[in-house]
C-alpha positions as CSV (number, residue, x, y, z in Angstrom):
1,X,97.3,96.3,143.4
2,X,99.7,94.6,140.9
3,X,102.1,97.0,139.2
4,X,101.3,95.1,135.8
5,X,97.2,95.8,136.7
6,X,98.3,99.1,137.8
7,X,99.9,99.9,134.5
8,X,96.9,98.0,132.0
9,X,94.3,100.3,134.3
10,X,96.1,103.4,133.7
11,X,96.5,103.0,129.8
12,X,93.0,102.0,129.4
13,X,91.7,104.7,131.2
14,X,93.3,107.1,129.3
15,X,92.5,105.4,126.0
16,X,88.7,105.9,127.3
17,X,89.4,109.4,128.2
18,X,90.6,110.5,125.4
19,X,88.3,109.0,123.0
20,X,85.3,110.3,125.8
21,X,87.0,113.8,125.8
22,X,86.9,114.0,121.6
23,X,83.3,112.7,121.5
24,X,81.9,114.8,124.5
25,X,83.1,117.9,122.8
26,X,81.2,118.0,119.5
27,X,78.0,115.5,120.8
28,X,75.4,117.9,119.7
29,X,77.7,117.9,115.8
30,X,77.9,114.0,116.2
31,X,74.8,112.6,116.4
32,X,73.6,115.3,113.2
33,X,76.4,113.4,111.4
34,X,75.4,109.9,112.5
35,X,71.7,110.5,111.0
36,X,73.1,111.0,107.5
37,X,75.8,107.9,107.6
38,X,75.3,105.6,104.7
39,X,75.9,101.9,105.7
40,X,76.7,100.7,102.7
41,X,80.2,102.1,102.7
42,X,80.8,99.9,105.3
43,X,81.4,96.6,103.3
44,X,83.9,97.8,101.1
45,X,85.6,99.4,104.6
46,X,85.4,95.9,105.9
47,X,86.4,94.4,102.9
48,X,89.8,96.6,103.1
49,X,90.4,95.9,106.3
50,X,89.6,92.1,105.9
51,X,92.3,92.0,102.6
52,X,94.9,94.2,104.8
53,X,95.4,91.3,107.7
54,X,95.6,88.5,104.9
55,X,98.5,90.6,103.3
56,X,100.3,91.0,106.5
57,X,100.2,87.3,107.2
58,X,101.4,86.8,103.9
59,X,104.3,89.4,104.1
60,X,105.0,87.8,107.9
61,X,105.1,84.1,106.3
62,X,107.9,85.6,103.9
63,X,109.6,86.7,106.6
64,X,110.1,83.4,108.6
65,X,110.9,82.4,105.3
66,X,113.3,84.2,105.0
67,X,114.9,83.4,108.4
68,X,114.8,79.4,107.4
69,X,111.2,79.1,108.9
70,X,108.7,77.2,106.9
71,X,104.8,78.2,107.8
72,X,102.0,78.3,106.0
73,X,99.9,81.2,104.8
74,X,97.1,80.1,107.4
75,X,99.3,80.0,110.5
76,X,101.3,83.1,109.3
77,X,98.2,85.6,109.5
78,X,97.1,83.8,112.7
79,X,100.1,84.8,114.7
80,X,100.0,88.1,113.1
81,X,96.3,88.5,114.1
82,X,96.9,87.0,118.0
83,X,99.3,89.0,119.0
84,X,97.5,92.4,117.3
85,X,94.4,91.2,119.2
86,X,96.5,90.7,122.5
87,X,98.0,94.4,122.0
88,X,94.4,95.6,122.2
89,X,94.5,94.8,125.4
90,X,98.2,94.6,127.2
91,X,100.1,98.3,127.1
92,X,103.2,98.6,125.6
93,X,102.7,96.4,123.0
94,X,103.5,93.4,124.9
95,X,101.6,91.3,122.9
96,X,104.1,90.7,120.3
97,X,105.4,88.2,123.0
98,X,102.8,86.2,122.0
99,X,103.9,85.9,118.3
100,X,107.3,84.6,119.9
101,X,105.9,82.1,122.1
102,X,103.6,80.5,119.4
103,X,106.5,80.0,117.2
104,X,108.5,78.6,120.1
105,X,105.5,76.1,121.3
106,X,105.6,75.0,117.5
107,X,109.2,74.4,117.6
108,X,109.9,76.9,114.7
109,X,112.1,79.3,116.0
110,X,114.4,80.3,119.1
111,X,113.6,83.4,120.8
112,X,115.9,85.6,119.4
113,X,115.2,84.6,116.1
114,X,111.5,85.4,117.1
115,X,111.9,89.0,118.2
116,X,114.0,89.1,115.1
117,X,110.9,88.6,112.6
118,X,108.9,91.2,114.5
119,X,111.4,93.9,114.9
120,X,111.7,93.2,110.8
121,X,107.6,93.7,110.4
122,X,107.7,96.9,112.4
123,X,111.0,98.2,110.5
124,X,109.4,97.7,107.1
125,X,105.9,99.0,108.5
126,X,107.2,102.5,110.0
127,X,109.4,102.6,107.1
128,X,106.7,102.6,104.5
129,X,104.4,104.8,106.7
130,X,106.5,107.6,106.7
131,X,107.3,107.3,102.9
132,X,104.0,107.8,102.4
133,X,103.6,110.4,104.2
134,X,106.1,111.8,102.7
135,X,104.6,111.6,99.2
136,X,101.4,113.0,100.8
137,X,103.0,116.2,102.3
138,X,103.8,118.5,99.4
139,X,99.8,118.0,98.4
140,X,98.1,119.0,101.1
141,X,99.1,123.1,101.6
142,X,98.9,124.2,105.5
143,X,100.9,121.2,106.8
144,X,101.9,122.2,110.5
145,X,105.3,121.5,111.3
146,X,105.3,119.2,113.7
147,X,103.1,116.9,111.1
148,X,106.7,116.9,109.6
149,X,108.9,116.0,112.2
150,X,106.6,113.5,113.2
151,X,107.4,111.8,109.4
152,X,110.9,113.0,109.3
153,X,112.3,111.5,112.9
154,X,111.0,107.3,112.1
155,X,112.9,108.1,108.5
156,X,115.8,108.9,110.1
157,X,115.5,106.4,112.6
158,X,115.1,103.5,109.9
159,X,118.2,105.3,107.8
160,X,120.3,104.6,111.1
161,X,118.8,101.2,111.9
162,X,120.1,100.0,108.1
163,X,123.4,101.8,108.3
164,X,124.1,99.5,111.8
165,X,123.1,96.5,109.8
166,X,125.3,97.2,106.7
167,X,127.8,97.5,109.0
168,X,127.6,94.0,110.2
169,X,130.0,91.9,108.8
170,X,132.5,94.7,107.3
171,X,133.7,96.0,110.6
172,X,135.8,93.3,112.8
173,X,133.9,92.1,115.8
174,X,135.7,93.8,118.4
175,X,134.7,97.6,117.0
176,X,131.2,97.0,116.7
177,X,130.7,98.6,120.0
178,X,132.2,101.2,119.0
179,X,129.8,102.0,115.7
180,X,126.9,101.7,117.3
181,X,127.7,104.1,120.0
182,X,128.9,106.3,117.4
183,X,125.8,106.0,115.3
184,X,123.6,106.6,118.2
185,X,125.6,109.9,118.9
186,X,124.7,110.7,115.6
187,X,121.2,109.5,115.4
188,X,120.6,112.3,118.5
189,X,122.6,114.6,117.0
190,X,120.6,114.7,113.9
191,X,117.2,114.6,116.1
192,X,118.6,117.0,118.1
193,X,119.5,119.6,115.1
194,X,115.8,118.8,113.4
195,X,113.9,119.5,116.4
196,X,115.9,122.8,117.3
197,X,114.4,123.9,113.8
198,X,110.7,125.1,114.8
199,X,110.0,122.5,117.7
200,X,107.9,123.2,120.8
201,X,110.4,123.1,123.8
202,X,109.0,120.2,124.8
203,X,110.5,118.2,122.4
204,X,114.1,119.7,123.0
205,X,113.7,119.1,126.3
206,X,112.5,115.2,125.7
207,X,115.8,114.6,123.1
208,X,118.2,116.6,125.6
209,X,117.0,113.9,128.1
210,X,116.9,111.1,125.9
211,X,120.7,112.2,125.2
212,X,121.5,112.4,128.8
213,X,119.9,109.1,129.4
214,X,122.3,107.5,126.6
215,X,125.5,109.2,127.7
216,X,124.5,108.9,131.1
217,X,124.1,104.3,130.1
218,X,127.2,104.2,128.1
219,X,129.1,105.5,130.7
220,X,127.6,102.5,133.2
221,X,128.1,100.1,130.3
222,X,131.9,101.0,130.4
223,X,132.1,100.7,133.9
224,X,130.6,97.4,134.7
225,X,132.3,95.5,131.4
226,X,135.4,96.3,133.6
227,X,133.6,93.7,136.2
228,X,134.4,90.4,135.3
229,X,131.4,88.2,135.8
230,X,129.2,91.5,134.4
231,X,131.7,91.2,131.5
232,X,130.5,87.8,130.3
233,X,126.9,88.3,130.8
234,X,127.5,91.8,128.3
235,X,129.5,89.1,126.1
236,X,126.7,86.5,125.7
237,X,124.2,89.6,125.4
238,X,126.0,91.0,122.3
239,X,126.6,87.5,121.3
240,X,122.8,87.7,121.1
241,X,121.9,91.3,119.4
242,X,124.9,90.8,116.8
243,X,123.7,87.3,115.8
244,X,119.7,88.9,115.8
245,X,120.8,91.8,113.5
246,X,122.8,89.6,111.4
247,X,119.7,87.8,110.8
248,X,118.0,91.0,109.8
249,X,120.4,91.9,107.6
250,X,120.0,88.6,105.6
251,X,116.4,88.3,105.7
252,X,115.7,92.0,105.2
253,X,118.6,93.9,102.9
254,X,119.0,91.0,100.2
255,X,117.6,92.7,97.2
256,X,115.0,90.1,96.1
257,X,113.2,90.1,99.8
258,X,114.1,93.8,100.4
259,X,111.5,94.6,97.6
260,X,109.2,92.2,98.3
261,X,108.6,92.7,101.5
262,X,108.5,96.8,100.9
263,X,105.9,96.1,98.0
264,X,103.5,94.2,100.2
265,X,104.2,96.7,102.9
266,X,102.8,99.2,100.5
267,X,100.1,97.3,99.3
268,X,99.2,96.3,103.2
269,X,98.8,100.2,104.1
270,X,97.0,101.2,100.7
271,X,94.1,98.8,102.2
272,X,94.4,100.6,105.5
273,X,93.9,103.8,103.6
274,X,91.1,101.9,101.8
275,X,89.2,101.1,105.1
276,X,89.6,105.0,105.7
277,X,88.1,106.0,102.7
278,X,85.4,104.2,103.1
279,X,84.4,105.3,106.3
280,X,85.2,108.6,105.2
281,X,82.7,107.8,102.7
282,X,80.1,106.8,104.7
283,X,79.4,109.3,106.6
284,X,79.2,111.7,103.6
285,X,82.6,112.9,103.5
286,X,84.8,114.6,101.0
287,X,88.3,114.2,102.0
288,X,90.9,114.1,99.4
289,X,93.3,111.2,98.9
290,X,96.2,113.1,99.9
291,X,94.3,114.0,103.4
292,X,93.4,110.6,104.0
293,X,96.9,109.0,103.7
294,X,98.7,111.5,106.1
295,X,95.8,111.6,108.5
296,X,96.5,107.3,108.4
297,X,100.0,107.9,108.1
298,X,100.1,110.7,111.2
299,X,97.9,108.2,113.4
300,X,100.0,104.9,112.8
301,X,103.1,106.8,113.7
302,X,101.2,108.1,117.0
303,X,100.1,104.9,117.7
304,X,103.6,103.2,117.4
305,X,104.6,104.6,120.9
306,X,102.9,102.5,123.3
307,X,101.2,104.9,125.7
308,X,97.2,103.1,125.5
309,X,96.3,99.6,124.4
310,X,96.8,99.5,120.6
311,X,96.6,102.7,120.2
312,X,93.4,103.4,121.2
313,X,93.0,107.1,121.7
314,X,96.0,108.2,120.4
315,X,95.0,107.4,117.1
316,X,91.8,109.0,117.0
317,X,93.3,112.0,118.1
318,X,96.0,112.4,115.5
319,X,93.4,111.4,113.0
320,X,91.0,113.9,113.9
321,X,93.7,116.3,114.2
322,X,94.7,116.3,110.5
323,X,91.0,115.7,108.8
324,X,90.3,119.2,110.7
325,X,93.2,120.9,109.8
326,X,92.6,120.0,106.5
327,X,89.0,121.5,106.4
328,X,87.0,118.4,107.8
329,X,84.3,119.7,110.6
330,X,85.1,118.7,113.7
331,X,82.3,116.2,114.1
332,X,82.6,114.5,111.4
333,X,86.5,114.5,111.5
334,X,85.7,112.7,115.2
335,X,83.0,110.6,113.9
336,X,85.4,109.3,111.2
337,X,88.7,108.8,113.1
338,X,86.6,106.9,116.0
339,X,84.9,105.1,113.4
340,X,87.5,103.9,111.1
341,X,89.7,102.4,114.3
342,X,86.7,101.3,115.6
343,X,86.0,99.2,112.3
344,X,89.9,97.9,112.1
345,X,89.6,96.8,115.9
346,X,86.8,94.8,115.5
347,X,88.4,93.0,112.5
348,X,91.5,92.3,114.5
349,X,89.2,91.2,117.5
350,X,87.2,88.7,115.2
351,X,90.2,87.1,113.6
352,X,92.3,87.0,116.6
353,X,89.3,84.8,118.8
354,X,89.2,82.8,115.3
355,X,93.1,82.3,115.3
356,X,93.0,81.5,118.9
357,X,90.3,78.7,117.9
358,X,92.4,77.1,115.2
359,X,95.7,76.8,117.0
360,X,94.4,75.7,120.5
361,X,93.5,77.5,124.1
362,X,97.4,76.9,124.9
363,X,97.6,80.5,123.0
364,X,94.9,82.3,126.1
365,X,98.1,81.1,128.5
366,X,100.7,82.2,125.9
367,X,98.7,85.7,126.1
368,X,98.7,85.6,130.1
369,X,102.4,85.2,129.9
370,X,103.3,87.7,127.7
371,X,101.5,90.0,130.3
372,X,103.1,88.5,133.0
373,X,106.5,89.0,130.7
374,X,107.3,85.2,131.2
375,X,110.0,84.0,129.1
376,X,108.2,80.6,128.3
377,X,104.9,80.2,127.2
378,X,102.8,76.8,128.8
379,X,102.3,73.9,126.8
């Protein structure tokens, strides 16, 4: 079997298992709770979800603005909603290949300035998830600790990710290297110090690798820029990251787009929260506010590592996790967390088939290449 079928099979089963495992548990509970759902909740949770992907394509159009692309509001959302719709089925998020080959086919961007715009989107996205689950924390009492290093780690990550792009342009070529190797050191280093505080040794053990793994590739590095021919293919990489970042930096730290892009971001997740609510809602419900936006924020931030097609599983999980922790029954908490991705799937499914309409069936070969990981899309 193909190792790229191999790897699709594996992640979807376990997406199915997981979501069979949560529902198999509290059947008898579930289908009480289904009996007393009130399907009128589900418009405004449509609605929500609806609003949320028109926001993100308008926040991704100011992006390419931003990078001296020109798109319309239409085509923005489209690509947004492709490649979101092609993650629900390739693992590892593969899918966001797609986003770069449409703007290539177009003739809008380059590649690197592609992965540029997308690498922006998820900055500001994890960014504003974790804020808000940081504003969410000190109101629910009972908060497990791990719910906090889960929120704590992407903030630091981000605060690293800006401190290498401030850095751009103030330190002379030649020593860029050298700060980014230093600010990873000290990117583990700070993960390593929070997890020692209260973390399952599973997690130590997972940063003590993750530490080995970077010494272990810097080392390498060093040793093959000493090659000659390795040297200038490292040289026309950096070439490539450096100019990348420096497009970050201008697109995303200016002060007028830096806020504008972190107040849709906000506004984007308030109508994922909304969707949640809603479904919350409908099946009779009564989670607070505060419960609802860490269980969202806890299951976005789950569902950014790639281990199952969009998410799926993983998501539920987390979500369930936190509703019950917080008081939620278990079957309802299930029925909700299943229900509320299920909802924000199908969205994404609908308007990704419509996207695919209004650009042209090129975009079904765009999506075969991304899976393939084919560096050009067909025409």
């Amino acid at each position: 079997m193909d190792r790229r079928v191999s790897v699709l099979a594996v992640s979807v089963a376990l997406a199915g298992g997981i979501i069979a495992f949560m529902l198999l548990r509290v059947w008898g509970d579930l289908l009480v709770a289904i009996q007393n759902w009130n399907p009128l909740y589900l418009l405004p949770a449509v609605a929500f979800a609806t609003a949320g992907w028109w926001l993100r394509g308008a926040r991704y159009r100011s992006i390419l603005g931003s990078l001296g692309i020109r798109a319309g509001l239409v085509f923005s959302t489209a690509c947004v909603l492709i490649s979101q719709t092609a993650n629900l089925v390739i693992p590892a998020r593969l899918g966001d290949l797609v986003r770069i080959f449409i703007l290539k086919h177009e003739n809008l961007s380059g590649y690197a300035t592609g992965i540029s715009s997308i690498v922006i989107e998820r900055f500001f996205d994890i960014l504003t998830v974790a804020l808000l689950g940081l504003v969410a924390l000190p109101f629910i009492p009972g908060v497990p600790s791990w719910a906090y290093q889960v929120i704590v780690i992407p903030l630091g990550l981000c605060g690293v990710f800006v401190l290498v792009l401030l850095s751009l342009g103030r330190v002379r070529s030649h020593r860029r290297e050298i700060l980014a190797i230093l600010l990873g050191a000290a990117a583990v280093g700070f993960l390593a110090l929070f997890a020692l505080y209260g973390t399952p040794p599973w997690v130590i053990e997972l940063l003590t690798s993750f530490a080995a793994t970077l010494a272990i590739a810097t080392v390498f590095i060093f040793i093959l820029s000493r090659i000659p021919a390795v040297c200038r293919i490292l040289a026309r990489i950096n070439t490539l990251i450096v100019r990348m970042l420096e497009e970050m930096k201008r697109s995303s730290l200016s002060l007028g787009s830096g806020l504008g892009l972190s107040g849709l971001s906000v506004v984007i997740w308030l109508t994922d929260i909304g969707t949640t609510l809603s479904v919350a809602a409908m099946f009779g419900a009564r989670v607070s506010l505060a419960v609802v936006l860490l269980a969202v924020v806890i299951g976005n931030l789950f569902k950014a590592v790639p281990i199952t097609p969009g998410g799926i599983g993983t998501y539920e999980a987390a979500v369930a996790v936190i509703l019950v922790l917080s008081g939620t029954g278990q079957a309802t908490a299930t029925l909700i967390a299943v229900s509320d991705h299920l909802v924000k799937n199908i969205i994404t499914a609908v308007g990704g088939v419509l996207s695919i309409r209004l650009l042209g069936v090129w975009v079904v070969d765009a999506i075969r290449d991304a899976f393939r990981g084919k560096g050009e899309a067909r025409t």
